[in-house]
C-alpha positions in Angstrom: 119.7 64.3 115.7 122.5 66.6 117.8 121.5 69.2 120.0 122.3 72.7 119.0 125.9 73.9 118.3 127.4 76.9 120.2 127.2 79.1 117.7 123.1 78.2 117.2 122.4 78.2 121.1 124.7 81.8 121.1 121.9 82.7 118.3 119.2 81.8 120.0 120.0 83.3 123.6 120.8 86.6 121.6 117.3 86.4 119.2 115.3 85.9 122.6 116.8 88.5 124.3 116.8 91.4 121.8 113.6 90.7 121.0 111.4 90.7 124.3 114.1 93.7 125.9 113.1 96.0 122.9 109.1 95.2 123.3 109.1 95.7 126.9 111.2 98.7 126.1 108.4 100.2 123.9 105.7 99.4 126.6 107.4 101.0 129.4 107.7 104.3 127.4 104.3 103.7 125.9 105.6 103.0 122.4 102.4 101.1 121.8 102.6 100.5 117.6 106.3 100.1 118.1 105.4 97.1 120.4 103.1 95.7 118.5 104.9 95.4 115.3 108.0 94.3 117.0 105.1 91.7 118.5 104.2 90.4 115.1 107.7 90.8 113.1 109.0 88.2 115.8 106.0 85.8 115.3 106.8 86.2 111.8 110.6 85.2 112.2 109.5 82.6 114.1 107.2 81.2 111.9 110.0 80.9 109.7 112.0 78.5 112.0 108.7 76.6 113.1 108.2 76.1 109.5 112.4 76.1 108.3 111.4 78.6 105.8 114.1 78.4 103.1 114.3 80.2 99.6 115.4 78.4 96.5 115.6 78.7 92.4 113.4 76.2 91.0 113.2 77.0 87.0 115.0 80.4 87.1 112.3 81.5 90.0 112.6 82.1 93.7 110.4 80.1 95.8 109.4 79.8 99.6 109.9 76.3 100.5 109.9 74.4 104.0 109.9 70.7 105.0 106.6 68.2 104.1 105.2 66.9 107.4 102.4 67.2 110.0 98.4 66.5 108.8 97.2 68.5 106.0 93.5 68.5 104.5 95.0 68.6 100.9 98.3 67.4 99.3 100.6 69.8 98.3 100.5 70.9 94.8 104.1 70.1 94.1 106.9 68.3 96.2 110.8 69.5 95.6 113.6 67.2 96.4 116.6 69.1 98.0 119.7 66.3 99.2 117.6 63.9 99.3 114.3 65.7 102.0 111.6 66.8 100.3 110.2 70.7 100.3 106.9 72.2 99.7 106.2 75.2 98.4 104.8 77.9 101.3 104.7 81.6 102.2 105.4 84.3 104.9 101.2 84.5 105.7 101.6 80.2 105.9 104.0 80.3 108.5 102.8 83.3 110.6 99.5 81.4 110.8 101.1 77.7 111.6 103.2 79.4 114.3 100.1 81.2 115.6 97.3 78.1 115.7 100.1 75.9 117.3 101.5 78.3 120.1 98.8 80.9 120.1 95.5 79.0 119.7 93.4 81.9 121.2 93.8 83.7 118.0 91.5 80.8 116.5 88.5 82.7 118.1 86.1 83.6 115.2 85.8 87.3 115.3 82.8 89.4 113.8 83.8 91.2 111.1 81.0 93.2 109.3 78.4 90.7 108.1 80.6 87.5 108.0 82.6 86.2 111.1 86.6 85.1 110.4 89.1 83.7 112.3 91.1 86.1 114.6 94.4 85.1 113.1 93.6 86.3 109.8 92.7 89.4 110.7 96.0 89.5 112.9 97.8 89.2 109.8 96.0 91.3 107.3 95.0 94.1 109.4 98.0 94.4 111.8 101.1 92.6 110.8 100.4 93.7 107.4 98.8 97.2 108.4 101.6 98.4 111.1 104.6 96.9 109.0 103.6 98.2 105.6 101.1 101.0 106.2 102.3 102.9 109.3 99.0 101.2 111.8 96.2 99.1 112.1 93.5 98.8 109.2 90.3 100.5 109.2 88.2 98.5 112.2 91.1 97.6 114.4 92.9 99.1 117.2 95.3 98.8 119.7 94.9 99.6 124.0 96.6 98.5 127.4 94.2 96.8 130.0 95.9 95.1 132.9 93.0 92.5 132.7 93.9 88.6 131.0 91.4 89.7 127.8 93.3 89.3 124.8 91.1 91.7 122.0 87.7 92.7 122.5 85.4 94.7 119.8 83.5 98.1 119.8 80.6 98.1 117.7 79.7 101.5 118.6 82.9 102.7 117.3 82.7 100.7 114.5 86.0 98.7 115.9 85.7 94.5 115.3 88.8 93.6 116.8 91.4 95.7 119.1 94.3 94.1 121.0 95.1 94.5 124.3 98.6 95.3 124.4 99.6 93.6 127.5 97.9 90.6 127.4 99.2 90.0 123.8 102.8 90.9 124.9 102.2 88.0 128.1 100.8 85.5 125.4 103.5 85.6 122.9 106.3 85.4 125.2 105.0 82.2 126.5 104.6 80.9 123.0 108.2 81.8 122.5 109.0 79.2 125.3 106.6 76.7 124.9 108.0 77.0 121.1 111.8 76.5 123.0 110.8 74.1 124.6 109.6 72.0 121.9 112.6 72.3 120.4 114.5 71.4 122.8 112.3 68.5 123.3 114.5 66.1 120.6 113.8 63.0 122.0 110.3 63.2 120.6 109.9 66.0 118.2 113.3 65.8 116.2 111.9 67.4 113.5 111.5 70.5 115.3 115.2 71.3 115.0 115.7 69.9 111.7 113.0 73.0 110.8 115.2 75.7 112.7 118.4 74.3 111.4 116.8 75.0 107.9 115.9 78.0 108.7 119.1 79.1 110.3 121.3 77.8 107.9 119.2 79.5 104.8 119.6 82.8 107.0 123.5 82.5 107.4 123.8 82.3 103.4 122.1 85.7 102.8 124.2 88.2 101.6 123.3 92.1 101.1 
């Protein structure tokens, strides 16, 4: 397995950089939903080079595929064989969450939400990635604030709030996810398959067209 190629590592400099420069941007002018979604959208593209998210046609229909590997509780419903490596079938939620319990693992805190308690990573997903990128904000019982304190969410029953994120704190966490996540990938003496995920992921992305 080769390191990356000039043109991937230009890539990747250029991905980190935008990225964290336009979310510190937003917190310094106090641009808090503009943070936060810029937050989540890059845990999301990431996702999809943790996973090597890919699209393909498989009977006339478009599917989210990425490489089989790692411990599952279940088999996959269906394998695909593309040149020879074989693909499962997966989706945008699937990866957000992988990339999140393997770089994030604080967000595997059950949260109390009304009567039954869930995970905080699905509530990440469903009531702020999903809520700020298609609905303008956070869902009903969520919330966003700035605390210079290491606490990552907190609730306020009183206010009838389950889960709010502290801006900061989330900001600090996900930017050393992004390098721990680097640094695995970098690692290719013993995690190979890490870059053979991003190169899928890359290479899918370079044969877009608009």
């Amino acid at each position: 397995m080769t390191k990356m190629t000039k043109q991937e590592k230009t890539f990747w400099e250029k991905f980190k950089r935008w990225h964290i420069e336009s979310i510190d941007r937003c917190i310094a002018n106090n641009v808090n939903f503009g943070a936060a979604t810029l937050i989540l959208t890059t845990i999301d593209a990431l996702g999809g080079f943790y996973k090597g998210l890919i699209e393909k046609k498989v009977n006339r229909k478009k599917k989210l595929l990425v490489r089989m590997g790692g411990s599952r509780a279940n088999p996959p419903k269906k394998i695909y064989t593309i040149k020879g490596v074989k693909y499962e079938e997966s989706s945008s939620r699937d990866v957000f969450v992988n990339f999140i319990k393997n770089y994030m693992r604080d967000f595997f805190e059950e949260v109390q939400k009304g009567t039954r308690k869930k995970r905080a990573v699905e509530i990440l997903y469903s009531h702020f990635r999903n809520g700020l990128v298609h609905e303008g904000g956070p869902k009903i019982g969520t919330g966003v604030y700035r605390n210079y304190s290491p606490e990552l969410f907190k609730s306020y029953p009183k206010q009838k709030i389950f889960m709010a994120i502290n801006l900061l704190s989330f900001r600090d966490r996900f930017v050393k996810a992004l390098y721990d996540y680097e640094k695995d990938l970098f690692d290719i003496k013993n995690q190979p398959e890490r870059l053979k995920r991003w190169r899928d992921r890359f290479n899918y992305l370079k044969t877009i067209k608009f």
